[in-house]
NUGUTI-102740 format. One record per residue (C-alpha): residue in one letter; x, y, z. Coordinates in steps of 0.25 Angstrom, whole numbers. Layout:
<r r="A" c1="X" c2="Y" c3="Z"/>
...
***
This chain:
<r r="X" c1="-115" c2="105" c3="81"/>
<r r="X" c1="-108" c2="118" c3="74"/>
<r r="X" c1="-113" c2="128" c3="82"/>
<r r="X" c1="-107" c2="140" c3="73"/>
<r r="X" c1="-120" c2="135" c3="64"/>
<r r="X" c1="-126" c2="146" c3="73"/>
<r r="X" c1="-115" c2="157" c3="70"/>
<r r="X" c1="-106" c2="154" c3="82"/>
<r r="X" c1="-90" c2="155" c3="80"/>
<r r="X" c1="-82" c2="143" c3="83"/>
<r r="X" c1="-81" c2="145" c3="98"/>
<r r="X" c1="-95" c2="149" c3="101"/>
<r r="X" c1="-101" c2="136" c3="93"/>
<r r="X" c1="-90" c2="127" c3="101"/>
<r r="X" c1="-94" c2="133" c3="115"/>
<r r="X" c1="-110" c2="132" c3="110"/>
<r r="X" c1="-108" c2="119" c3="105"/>
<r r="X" c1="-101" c2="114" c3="120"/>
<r r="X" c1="-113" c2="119" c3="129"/>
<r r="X" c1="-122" c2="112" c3="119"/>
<r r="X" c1="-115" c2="100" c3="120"/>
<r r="X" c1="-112" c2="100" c3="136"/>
<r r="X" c1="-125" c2="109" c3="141"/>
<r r="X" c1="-119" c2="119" c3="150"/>
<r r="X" c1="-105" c2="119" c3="154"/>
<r r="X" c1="-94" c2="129" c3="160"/>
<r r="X" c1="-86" c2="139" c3="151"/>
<r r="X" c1="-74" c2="130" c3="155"/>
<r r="X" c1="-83" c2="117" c3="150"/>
<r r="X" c1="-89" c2="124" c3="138"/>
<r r="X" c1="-75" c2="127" c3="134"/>
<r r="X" c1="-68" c2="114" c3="136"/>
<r r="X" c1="-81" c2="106" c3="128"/>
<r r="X" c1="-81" c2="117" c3="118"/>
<r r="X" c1="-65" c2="118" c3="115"/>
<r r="X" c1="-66" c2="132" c3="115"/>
<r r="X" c1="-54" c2="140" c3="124"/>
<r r="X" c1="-57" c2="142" c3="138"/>
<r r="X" c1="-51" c2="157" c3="134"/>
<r r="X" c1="-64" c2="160" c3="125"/>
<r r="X" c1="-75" c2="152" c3="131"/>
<r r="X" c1="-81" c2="162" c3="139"/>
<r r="X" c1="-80" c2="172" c3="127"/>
<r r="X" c1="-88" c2="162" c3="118"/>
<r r="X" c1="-99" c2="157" c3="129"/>
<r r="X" c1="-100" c2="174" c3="131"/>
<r r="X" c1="-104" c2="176" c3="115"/>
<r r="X" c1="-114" c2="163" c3="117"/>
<r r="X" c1="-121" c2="169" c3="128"/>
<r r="X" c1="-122" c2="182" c3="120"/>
<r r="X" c1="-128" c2="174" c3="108"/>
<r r="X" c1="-139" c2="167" c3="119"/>
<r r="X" c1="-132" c2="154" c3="116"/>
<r r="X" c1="-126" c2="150" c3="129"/>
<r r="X" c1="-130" c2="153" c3="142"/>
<r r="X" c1="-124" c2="155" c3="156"/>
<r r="X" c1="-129" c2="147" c3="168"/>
<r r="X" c1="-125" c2="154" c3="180"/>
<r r="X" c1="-118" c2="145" c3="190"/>
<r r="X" c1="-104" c2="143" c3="194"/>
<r r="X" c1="-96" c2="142" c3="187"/>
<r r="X" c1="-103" c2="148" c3="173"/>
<r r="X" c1="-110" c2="139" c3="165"/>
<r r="X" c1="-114" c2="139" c3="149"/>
<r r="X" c1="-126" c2="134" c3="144"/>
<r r="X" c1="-133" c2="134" c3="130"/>
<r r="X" c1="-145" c2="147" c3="129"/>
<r r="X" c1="-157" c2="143" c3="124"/>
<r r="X" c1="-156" c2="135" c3="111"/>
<r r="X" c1="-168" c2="145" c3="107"/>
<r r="X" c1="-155" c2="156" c3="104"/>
<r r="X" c1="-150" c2="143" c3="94"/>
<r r="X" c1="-165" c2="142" c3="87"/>
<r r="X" c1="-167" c2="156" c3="85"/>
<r r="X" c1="-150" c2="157" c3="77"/>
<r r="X" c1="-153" c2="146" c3="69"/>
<r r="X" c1="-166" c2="152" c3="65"/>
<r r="X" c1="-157" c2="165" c3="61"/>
<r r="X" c1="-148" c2="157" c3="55"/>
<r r="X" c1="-157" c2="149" c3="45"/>
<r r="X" c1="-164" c2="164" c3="42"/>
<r r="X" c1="-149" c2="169" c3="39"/>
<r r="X" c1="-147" c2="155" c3="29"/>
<r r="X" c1="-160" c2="158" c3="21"/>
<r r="X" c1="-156" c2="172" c3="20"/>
<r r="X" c1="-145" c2="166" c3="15"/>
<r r="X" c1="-153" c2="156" c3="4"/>
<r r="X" c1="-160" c2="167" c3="2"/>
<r r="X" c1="-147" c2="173" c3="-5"/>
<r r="X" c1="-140" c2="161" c3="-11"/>
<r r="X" c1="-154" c2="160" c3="-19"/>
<r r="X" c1="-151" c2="175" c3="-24"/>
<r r="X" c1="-136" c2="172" c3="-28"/>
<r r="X" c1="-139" c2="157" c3="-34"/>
<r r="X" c1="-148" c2="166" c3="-44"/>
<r r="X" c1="-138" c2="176" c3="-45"/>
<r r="X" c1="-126" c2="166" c3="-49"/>
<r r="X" c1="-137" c2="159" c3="-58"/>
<r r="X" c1="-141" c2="170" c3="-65"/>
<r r="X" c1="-128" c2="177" c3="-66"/>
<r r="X" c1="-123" c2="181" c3="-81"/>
<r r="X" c1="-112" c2="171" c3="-84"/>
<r r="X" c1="-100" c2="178" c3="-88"/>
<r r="X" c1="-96" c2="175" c3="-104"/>
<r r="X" c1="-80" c2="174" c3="-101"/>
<r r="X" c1="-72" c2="171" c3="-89"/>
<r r="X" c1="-57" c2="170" c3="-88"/>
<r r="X" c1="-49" c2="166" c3="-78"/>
<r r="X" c1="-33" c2="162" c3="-75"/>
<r r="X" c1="-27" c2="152" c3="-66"/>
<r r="X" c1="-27" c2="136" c3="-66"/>
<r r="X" c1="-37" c2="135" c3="-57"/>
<r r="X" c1="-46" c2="143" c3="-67"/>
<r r="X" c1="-54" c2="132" c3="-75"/>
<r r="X" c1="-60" c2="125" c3="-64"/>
<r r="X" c1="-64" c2="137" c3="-58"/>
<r r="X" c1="-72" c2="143" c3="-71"/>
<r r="X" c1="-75" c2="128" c3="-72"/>
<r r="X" c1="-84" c2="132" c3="-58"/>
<r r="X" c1="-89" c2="144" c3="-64"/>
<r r="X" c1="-98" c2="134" c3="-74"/>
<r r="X" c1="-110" c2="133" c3="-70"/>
<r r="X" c1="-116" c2="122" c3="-77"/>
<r r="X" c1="-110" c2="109" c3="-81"/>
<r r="X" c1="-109" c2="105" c3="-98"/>
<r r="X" c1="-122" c2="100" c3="-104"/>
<r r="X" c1="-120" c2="98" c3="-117"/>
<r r="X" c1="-106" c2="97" c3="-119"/>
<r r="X" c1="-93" c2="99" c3="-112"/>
<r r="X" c1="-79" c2="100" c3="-122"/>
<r r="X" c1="-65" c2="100" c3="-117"/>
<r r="X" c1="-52" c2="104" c3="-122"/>
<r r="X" c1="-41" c2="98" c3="-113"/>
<r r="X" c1="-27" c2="104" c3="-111"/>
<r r="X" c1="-20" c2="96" c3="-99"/>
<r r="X" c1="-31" c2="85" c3="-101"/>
<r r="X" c1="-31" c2="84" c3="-85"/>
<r r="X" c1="-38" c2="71" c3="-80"/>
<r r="X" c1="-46" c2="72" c3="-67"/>
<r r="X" c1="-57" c2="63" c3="-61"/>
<r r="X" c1="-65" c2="74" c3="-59"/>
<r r="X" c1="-66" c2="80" c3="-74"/>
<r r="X" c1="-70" c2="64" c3="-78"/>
<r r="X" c1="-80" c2="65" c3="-69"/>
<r r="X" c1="-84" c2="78" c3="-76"/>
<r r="X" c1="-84" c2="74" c3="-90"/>
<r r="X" c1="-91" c2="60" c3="-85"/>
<r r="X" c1="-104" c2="69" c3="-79"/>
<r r="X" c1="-104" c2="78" c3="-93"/>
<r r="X" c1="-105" c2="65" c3="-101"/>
<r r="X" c1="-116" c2="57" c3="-92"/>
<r r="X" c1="-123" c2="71" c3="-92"/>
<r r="X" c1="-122" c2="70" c3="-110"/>
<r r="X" c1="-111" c2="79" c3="-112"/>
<r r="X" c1="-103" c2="79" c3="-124"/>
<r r="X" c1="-90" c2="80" c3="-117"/>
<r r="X" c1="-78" c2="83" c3="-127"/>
<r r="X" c1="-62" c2="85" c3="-124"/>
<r r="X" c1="-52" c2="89" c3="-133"/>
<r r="X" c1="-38" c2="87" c3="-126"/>
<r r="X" c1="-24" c2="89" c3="-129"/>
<r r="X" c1="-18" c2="75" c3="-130"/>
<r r="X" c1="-2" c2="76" c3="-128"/>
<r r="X" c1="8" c2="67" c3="-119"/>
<r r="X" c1="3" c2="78" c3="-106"/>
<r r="X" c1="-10" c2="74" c3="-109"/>
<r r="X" c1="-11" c2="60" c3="-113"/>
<r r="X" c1="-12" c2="53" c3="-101"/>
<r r="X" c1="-24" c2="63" c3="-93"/>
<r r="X" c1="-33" c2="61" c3="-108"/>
<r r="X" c1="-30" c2="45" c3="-107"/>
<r r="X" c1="-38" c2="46" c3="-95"/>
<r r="X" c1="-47" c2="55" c3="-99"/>
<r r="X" c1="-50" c2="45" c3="-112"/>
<r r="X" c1="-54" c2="34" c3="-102"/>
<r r="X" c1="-67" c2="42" c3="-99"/>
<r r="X" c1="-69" c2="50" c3="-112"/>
<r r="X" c1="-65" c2="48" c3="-125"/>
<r r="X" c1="-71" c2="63" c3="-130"/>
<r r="X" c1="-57" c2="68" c3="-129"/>
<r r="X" c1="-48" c2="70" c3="-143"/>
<r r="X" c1="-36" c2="75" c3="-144"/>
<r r="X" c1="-33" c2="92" c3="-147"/>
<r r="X" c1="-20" c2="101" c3="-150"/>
<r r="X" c1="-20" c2="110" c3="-136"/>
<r r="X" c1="-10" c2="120" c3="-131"/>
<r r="X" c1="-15" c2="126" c3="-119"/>
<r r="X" c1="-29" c2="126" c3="-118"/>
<r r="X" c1="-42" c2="120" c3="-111"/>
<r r="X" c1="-57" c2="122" c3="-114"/>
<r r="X" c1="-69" c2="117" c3="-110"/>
<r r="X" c1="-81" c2="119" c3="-119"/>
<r r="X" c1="-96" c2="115" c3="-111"/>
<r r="X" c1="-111" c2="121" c3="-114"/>
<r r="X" c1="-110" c2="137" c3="-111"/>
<r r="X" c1="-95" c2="138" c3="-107"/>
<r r="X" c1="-79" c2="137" c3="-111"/>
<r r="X" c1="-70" c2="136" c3="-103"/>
<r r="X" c1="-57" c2="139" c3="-108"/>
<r r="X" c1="-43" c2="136" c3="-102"/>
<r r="X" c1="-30" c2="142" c3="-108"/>
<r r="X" c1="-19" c2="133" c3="-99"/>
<r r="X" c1="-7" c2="141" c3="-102"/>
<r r="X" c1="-14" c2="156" c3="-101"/>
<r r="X" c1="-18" c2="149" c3="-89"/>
<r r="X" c1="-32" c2="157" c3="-92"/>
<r r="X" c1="-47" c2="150" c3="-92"/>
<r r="X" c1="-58" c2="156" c3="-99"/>
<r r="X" c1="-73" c2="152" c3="-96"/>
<r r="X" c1="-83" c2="156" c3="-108"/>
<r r="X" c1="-98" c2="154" c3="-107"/>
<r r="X" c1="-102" c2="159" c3="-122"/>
<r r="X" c1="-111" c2="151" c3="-129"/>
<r r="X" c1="-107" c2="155" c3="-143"/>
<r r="X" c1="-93" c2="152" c3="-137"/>
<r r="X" c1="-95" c2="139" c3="-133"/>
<r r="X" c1="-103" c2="136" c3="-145"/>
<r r="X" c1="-91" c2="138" c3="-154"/>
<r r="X" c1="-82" c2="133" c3="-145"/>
<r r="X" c1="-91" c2="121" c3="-143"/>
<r r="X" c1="-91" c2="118" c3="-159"/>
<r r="X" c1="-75" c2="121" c3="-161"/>
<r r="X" c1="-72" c2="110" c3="-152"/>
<r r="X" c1="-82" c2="99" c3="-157"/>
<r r="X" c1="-74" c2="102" c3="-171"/>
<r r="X" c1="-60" c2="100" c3="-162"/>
<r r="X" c1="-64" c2="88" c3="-156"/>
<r r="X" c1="-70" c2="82" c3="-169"/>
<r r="X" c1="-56" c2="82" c3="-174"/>
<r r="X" c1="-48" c2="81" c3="-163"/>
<r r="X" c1="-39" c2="67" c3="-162"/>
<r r="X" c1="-45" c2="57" c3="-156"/>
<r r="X" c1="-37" c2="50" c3="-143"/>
<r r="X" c1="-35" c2="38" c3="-144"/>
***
């Protein structure tokens, strides 16, 4: 057992845990069960008598013994207070978070930048969920993604930029979608999804997360009209 569950340091719940373990024992025995340093164990059995854990049993030489486990009951008891104190206040910041305004426009620079606004998304697409590919990159994980959107009757859409850099990444995506068609692209990634567009400009190195419904909705429309004329990948 951890016994810092109780707020001990490391040292004190090592030296606890030992006297538990071997009942009563010396400081010399304590510290060689323990593996804490002879150099501190009388400084750590002095602060676990001082906190009624540990008690003396006067004889020659010293020995240590566990207090009344009563003390034990009685932290824990403080303890599980202080933790439904704490629930107490997740339950206020959970309806904080929840009902916090979402803001309109967030932009952001770095690579890293997408998948963190990505995180920022609090619910998954519905309805439907429309990508426009720049690199085209293929990862196990973003199939799994778009499998969970279809299964769940999402109308999942991609326009891609189809050149010798990308033609092998989108042969492997065509193996488990074929909603991917062909579009001219010089530097730019979008995802279009119920309430949200996320924006990545790759050589501005910028990303831009919009949650505008009448945004979205035009947006929405713009690129069912791309990718009904868009080239079809054969």
């Amino acid at each position: 057992m951890d016994w810092k569950v109780l707020g001990l340091n490391k040292y004190e719940s090592a030296v606890y845990g030992a006297i538990v373990k071997i009942g009563k024992g010396t400081a010399s025995r304590i510290a060689k069960v323990s593996g804490v340093p002879y150099g501190r164990i009388y400084d750590v059995l002095e602060s676990l008598i001082s906190k009624n854990l540990v008690r003396i049993i006067p004889r020659k030489p010293r020995t240590y013994s566990i207090a009344n486990p009563r003390v034990v009951e009685e932290m824990i008891k403080k303890k599980e207070k202080e933790f439904e104190e704490v629930k107490k206040e997740i339950k206020k910041l959970k309806r904080i978070y929840e009902n916090a305004p979402e803001e309109a426009v967030l932009v952001a620079t770095g690579k890293r930048v997408w998948y963190e606004l990505v995180r920022e998304l609090r619910n998954p697409p519905k309805r439907f969920s429309y990508k426009i590919r720049y690199a085209a990159e293929y990862y196990p994980e973003w199939v799994r993604e778009e499998r969970r959107e279809i299964r769940k009757g999402v109308e999942v859409k991609s326009l891609v930029r189809y050149n010798e850099e990308t033609k092998e990444n989108i042969r492997k995506w065509l193996k488990h979608t074929k909603s991917i068609r062909a579009y001219p692209n010089k530097g730019v990634a979008f995802w279009i999804a119920d309430g949200f567009v996320l924006i990545a400009l790759i050589k501005s190195n910028a990303t831009v997360l919009i949650r505008d419904k009448a945004f979205v909705d035009m947006l929405k429309h713009l690129f069912e009209d791309a990718y009904k004329n868009a080239k079809v990948i054969k």
